[in-house]
N, C-alpha and C positions, 0 to 999 in steps of 0.2 A: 438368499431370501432375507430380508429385513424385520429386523424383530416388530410385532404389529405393538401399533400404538395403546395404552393405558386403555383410553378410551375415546370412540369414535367421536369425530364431528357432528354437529348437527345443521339443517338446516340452513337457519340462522348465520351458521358459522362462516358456513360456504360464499351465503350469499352478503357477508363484510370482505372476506376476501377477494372472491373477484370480484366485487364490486369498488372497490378500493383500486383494483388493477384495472379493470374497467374505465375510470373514472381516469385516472390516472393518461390511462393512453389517448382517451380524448381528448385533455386538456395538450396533449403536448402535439396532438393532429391540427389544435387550433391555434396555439399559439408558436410552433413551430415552422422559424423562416429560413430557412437554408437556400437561396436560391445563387450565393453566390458563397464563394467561398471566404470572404470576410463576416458573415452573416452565420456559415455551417460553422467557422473554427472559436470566431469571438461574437457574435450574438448582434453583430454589426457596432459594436463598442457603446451598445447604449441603454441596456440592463440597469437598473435598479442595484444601488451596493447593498439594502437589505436583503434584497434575493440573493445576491451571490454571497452574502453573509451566511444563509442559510443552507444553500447547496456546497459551501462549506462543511458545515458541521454533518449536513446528510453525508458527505463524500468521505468522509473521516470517521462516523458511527456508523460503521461497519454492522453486519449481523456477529460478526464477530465478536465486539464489545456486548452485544442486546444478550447474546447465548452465553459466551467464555466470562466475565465479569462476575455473576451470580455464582459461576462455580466455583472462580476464585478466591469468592470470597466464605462460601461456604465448607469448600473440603477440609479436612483438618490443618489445621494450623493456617488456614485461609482468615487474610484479613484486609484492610484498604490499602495497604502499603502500594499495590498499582497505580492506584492515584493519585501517588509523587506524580508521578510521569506527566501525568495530565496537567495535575493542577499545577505545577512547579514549569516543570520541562516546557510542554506545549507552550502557555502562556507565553512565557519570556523569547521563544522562539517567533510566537506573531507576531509581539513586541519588536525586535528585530530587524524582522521582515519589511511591517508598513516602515520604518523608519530606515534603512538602509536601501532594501530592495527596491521595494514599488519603485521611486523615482527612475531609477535605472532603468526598468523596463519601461516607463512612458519617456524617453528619451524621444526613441522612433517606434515606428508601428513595426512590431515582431508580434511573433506568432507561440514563442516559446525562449525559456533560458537559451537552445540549446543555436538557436538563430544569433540572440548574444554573442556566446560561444564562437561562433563560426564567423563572424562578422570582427571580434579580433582574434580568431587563434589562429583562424584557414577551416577552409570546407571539410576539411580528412577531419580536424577538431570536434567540428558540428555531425560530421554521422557517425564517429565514434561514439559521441553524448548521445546521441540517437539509440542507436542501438542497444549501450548501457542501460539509458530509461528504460528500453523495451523489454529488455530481459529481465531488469527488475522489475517493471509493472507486471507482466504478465506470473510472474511466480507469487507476487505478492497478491495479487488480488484470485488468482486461482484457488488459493487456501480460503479465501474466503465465501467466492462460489463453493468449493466443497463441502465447509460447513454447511452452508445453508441448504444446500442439497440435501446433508444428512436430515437436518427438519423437513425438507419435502417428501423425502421419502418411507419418514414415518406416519407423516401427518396422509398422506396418498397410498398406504401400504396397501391398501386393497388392488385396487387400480392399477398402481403400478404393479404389482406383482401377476393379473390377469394379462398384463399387456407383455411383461419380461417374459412370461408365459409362451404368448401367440407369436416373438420376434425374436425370442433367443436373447435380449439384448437386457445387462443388469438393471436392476432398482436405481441406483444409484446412479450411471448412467442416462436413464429418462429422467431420471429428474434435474440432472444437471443440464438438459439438454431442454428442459423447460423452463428452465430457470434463463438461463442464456438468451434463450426466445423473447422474452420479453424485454430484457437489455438491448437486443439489439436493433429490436422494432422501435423502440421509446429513444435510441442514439439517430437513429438510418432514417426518422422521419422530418427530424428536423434540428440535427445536429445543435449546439452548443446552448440556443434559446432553450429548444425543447430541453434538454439536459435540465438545463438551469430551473427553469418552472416546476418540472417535474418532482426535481430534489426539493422545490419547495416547498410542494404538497406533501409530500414523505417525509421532510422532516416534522411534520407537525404529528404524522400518522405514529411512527414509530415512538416520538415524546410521549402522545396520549396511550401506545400500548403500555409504554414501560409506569406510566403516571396510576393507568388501570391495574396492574400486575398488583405495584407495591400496595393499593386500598385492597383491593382480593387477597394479598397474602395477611392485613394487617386485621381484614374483617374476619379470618379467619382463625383469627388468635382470641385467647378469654382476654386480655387487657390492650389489642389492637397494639397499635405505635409503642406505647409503653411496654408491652413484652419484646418487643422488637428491640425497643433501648435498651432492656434490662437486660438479656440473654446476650447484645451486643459488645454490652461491658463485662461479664462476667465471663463472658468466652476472649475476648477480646477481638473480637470482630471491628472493630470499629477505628485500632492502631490503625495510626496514619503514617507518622515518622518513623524513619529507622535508621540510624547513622550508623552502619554497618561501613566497615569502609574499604571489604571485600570487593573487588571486582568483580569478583565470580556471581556476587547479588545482584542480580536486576530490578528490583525496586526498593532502591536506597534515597536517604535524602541526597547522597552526592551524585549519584546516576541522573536522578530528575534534572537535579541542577545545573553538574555539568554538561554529563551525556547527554540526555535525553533534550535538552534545550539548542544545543552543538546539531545533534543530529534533528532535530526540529526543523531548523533553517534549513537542511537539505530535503525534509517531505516533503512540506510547506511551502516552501520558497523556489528553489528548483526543480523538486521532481514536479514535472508537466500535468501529474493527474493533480495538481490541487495546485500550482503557479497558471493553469490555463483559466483557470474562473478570474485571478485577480487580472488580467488582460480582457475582461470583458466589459470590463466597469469604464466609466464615462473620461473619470481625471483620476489624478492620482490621490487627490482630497478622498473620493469615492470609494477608492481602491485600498485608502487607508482605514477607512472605516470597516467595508466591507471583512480586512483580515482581523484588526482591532475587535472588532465586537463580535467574530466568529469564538471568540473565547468564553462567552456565554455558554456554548454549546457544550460545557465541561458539567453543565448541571446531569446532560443525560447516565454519564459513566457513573456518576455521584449517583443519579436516582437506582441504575439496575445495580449497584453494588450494596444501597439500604437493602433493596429487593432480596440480594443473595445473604442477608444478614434475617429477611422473615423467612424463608426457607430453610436456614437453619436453626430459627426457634419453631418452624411449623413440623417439623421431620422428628425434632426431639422430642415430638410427644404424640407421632404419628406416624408409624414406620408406613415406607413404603409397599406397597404388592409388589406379589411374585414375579408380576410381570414389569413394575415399575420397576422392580431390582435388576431384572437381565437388563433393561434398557441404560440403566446408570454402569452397569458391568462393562457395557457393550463402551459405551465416552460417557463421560462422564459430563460433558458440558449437554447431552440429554434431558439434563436433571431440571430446566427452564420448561423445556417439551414435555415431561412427565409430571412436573407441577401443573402444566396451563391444561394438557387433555384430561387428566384425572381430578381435578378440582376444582377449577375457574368455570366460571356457571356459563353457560349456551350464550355466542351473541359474544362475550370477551375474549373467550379465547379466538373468534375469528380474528378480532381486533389486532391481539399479542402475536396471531400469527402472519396475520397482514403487515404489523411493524415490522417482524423480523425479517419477512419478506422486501419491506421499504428498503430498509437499511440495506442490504444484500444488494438489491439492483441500482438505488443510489450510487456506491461505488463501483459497479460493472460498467456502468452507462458510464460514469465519468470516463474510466480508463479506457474503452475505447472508443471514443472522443481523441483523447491524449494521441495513443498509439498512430491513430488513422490522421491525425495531423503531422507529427512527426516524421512517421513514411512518408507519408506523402511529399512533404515539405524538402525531404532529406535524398530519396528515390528515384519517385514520380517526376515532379517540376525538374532535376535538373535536366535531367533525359531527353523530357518533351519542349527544353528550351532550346537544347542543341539540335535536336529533330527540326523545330522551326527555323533556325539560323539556317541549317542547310537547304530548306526551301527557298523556291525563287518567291523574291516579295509579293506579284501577285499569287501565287497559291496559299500566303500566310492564313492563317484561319484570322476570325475577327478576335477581339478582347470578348466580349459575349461569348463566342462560342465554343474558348478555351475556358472560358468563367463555369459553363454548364460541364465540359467534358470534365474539367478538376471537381466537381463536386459529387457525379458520377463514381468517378472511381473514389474520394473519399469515401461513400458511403459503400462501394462493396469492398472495402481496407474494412467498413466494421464487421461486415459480414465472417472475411476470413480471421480478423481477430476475435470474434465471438466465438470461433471456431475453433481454436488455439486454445483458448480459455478456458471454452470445457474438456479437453483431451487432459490440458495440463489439470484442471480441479481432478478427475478421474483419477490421475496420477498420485494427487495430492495423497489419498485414501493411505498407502502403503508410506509414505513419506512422514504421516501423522504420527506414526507409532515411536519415532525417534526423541517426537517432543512431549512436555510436562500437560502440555494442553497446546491447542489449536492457535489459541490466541499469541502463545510462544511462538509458534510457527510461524503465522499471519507477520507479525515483525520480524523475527528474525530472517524471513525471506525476501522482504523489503532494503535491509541495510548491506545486502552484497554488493550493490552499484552505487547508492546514494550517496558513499562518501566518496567516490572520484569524480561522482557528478556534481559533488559541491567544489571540491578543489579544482577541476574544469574549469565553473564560474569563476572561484577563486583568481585563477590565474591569467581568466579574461580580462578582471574587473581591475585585478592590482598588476601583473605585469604583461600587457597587452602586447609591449615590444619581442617579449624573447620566441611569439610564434606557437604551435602546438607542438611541435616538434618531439619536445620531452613528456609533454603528456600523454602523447601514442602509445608510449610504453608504461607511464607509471599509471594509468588508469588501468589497464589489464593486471598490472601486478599489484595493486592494492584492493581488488578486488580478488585474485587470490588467496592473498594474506589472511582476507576476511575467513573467508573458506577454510585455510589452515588454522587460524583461532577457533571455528567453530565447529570442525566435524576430525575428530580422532580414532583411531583405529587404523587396519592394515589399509582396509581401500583407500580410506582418504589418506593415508602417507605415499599407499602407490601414487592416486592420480597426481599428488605434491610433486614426489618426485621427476613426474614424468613430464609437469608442466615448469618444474625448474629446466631440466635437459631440453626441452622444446626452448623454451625463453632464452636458453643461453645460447643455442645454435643461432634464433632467428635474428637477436642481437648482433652475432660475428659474421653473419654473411648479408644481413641485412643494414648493417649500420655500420660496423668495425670495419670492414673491406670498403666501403662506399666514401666511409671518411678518409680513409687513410688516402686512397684512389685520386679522390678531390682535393687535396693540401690543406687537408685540416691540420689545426696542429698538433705534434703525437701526442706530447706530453697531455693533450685534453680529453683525446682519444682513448691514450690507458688509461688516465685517471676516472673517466664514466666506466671503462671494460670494467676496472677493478671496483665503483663500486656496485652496479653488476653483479660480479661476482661474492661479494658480501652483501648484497641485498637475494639473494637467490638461497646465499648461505643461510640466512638468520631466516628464509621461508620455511626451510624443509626443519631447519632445531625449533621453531615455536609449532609446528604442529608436531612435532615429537615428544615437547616437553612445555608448551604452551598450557599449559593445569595448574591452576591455583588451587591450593590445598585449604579449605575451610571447616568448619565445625557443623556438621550435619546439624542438629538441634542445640544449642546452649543449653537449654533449661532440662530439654531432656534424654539427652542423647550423645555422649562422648564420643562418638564414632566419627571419625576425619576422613572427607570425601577431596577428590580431586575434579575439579571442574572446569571448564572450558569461562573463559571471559565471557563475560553476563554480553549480550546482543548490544544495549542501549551503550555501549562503547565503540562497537562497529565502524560507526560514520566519523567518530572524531579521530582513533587511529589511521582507518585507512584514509578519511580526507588530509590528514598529513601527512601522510606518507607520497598520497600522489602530489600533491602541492609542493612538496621539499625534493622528489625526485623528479618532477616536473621540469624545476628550476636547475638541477644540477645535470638532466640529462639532454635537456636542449642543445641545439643545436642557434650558431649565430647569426641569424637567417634574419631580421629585421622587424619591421612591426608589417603586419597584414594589411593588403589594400582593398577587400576585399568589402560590400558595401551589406547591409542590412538588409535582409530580405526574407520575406514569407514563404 
């Protein structure tokens, strides 16, 4: 049972929120055209770049950022130092992007990186990348859905708890399960237009919650903004820079810089939930603006973290109830939901909960989108293209009536990946307790695939001739590594070890016997075995001793912690890794002939 919220809804409240969702799905019943599958995946290529500018930034302001930000910045020793990341990292990353990528994907008409991909590495290339995205989209945006759930479930405790009642079935559960509902009605109606419009509306809903919060927290101060500044400074809420030059930090100036810009080019640019909007835009002029000026959308993490800077001067002279206090006990990133029901006047808080609500199905709807193109792309089409070839030509079906069966099943691919998503958010619940906050989680579940999925491109873009050959293997094992940098202890040294002895058999009977067999030549054949077996080595000694030894508090706290490499390193180690053993593990098989295709 869910702890009940501060204090009920009103009204008012109810009727911003569904109304906002209301409104919301109209719009995207009417301007939602999916009739063919150029129309369902890229919007028929002829969207507006300020809309997809926007559904940007909606697809990226997570509920995550609107809830986890204010507590980041409020809990003790909480300050802006996150928003290196954004402001640093992100930026230079879109930077990047319009100017490197886009052109590349207006080449030819593709559907995703990962069509790229497979167009020069070979097919086994392109549903490797496939599946990689998928398994990071789906963990990554799960932790998202799950938060948001936790605010449905306090903000509906009533309800849902009559109804957990009458079905047996958790809080937390229904609500995930309403949440999903409405992602994948606003995806399945009219794929990537409706996506698009939608986030458009949303992004504006959830700017004006967070724009409403910071005046509610600032009106409820004796000197408004100015206490806000003043307690900002004096706590130091408000530090931005930190030249820490620990690894183990995750919001450093050099993490933003390097890391976080490094791994930027892989959310941004390749992963499919946020490189499928820049494919909907008209030219690449379009397309450059649309990434360019999505950097605007850095003012929202800027505004909910002044936010979490009035809540910590409104708490210091206002403790919380008793029931406010189990709610902050219970997560801590609560403390948005226990500011907006017990304070923010009737009529706002539906607003703050409508944004968080925005924000939240923004990013679901995106991803599956992503997901239900990819399958399909990667799956579906080639199956049902072989199906056809083996037809005699009169029984082929027409272009029409494969156009309608492909859109079809794109749209029940969102169904069962809506479905996936809340099993996995469910999941997430038990899986939260390992991280510092949600928000930790929310990223660091994202960069287990993202750097082989950059190196992938990588090795499309720059060595297209050596084939995928060596990336089959070094995308599985640098997605590993990630895994052994980030989770220590007995379990994760077993599953280490057990996926080094898995790697190494399926290398020797799957590779080392097949070359030798074929007259490869030896010497090239041990020299991959052996490094192989030194890259398998150095997996199982960094997750045993993979800890960087830092200073718990400088200022006040002499106690020496050992910690696992900060996340926002993730993507540039393991994308070198698969990009350097990509090249060295290949195979000298020639360049792919293989054409572009959706």
């Amino acid at each position: 049972m869910p702890v009940s919220a501060p204090a009920a809804f009103g009204t008012s409240d109810w009727i911003v929120v569904f109304g906002v969702l209301a409104a919301t799905t109209v719009l995207g019943l009417f301007l939602g055209k999916g009739a063919t599958i150029r129309e369902f995946f890229l919007g028929g290529r002829r969207l507006p770049w300020w809309s997809v500018s926007a559904s940007i930034v909606a697809t990226e302001i997570s509920a995550v950022t609107l809830v986890s930000v204010p507590f980041l910045v409020f809990k003790p020793g909480g300050n802006f130092a996150y928003l290196q990341l954004i402001l640093i990292g992100s930026v230079l990353a879109r930077l990047a992007i319009a100017w490197w990528l886009v052109p590349v994907y207006f080449e030819r008409e593709i559907y995703s990186p990962y069509d790229f991909i497979g167009a020069r590495l070979g097919r086994r290339a392109k549903d490797l990348a496939t599946a990689l995205f998928a398994v990071g989209g789906v963990l990554g945006q799960a932790s998202r859905v799950y938060l948001t759930a936790l605010v449905l479930e306090i903000v509906l405790a009533g309800p849902l708890a009559t109804l957990s009642a009458a079905t047996h079935v958790p809080t937390l559960a229904l609500s995930i399960a309403l949440l999903t509902l409405f992602a994948v009605l606003w995806t399945w109606i009219g794929g990537m237009a409706a996506v698009i419009w939608t986030d458009f509306v949303l992004f504006f809903v959830f700017t004006a919650s967070a724009i409403a919060l910071l005046f509610v927290v600032a009106g409820k101060l004796d000197l408004g903004f100015e206490r806000i500044w003043r307690v900002g400074i004096d706590a130091h809420k408000f530090d931005l820079l930190d030249f820490d030059t620990s690894p183990a930090r995750a919001f450093t100036f050099w993490t933003a810089t390097i890391a976080a810009s490094w791994g930027g080019i892989a959310s941004y640019g390749i992963d499919q939930l946020m490189a499928q909007r820049i494919f909907c835009c008209r030219s690449v002029a379009d397309a450059r603006k649309a990434v360019v000026w999505s950097s605007v959308g850095v003012i929202v993490p800027v505004l909910v973290a002044v936010v979490g800077v009035g809540l910590f001067a409104y708490y210091e002279r206002n403790p919380m109830s008793e029931s406010a206090l189990a709610l902050y006990a219970k997560k801590g990133e609560n403390l948005l939901l226990i500011f907006t029901t017990d304070v923010v006047p009737s009529g706002w808080k539906g607003l703050v909960v409508a944004g968080i609500f925005a924000a939240a199905i923004s990013s679901l709807d995106g991803i599956l989108t992503a997901l239900s193109q990819v399958t399909l792309s990667s799956v579906f089409a080639p199956l049902r293209r072989r199906s056809i070839e083996r037809m005699a030509p009169s029984a082929r079906p027409s272009a029409a009536v494969e156009e309608r069966r492909a859109v079809r099943i794109a749209r029940l691919l969102v169904i069962v990946f809506g479905l996936v998503l809340g099993v996995l958010a469910f999941a997430m619940d038990e899986l939260s307790r390992h991280f510092g906050s949600i928000l930790e989680l929310a990223l660091t579940m994202a960069t287990f695939t993202q750097g082989a999925l950059l190196a992938g491109f990588a090795l499309a873009l720059l060595a297209p001739r050596i084939g995928g050959s060596g990336f089959m293997w070094s995308a599985p094992y640098s997605s590993a590594f990630v895994f052994a940098l980030a989770w220590h202890g007995e379990t994760a040294r077993t599953l280490i070890v057990a996926a080094a002895i898995t790697f190494f058999c399926t290398w020797f009977f799957m590779r080392t016997v097949p070359d030798l067999k074929s007259g490869e030549p030896v010497k090239r054949v041990a020299l991959q075995f052996a490094i192989l077996v030194l890259a398998l080595l150095v997996l199982v000694w960094i997750q045993r001793h993979g800890l960087v030894v830092v200073e718990k508090d400088a200022h006040t706290d002499s106690e020496w912690l050992s910690l696992p490499v900060a996340f926002p390193w993730y993507v540039p180690i393991a994308s070198t890794l698969a990009f350097v053993l990509g090249l060295v593990w290949a195979r000298d098989e020639g360049p792919t002939s293989l054409e572009f295709a959706g």
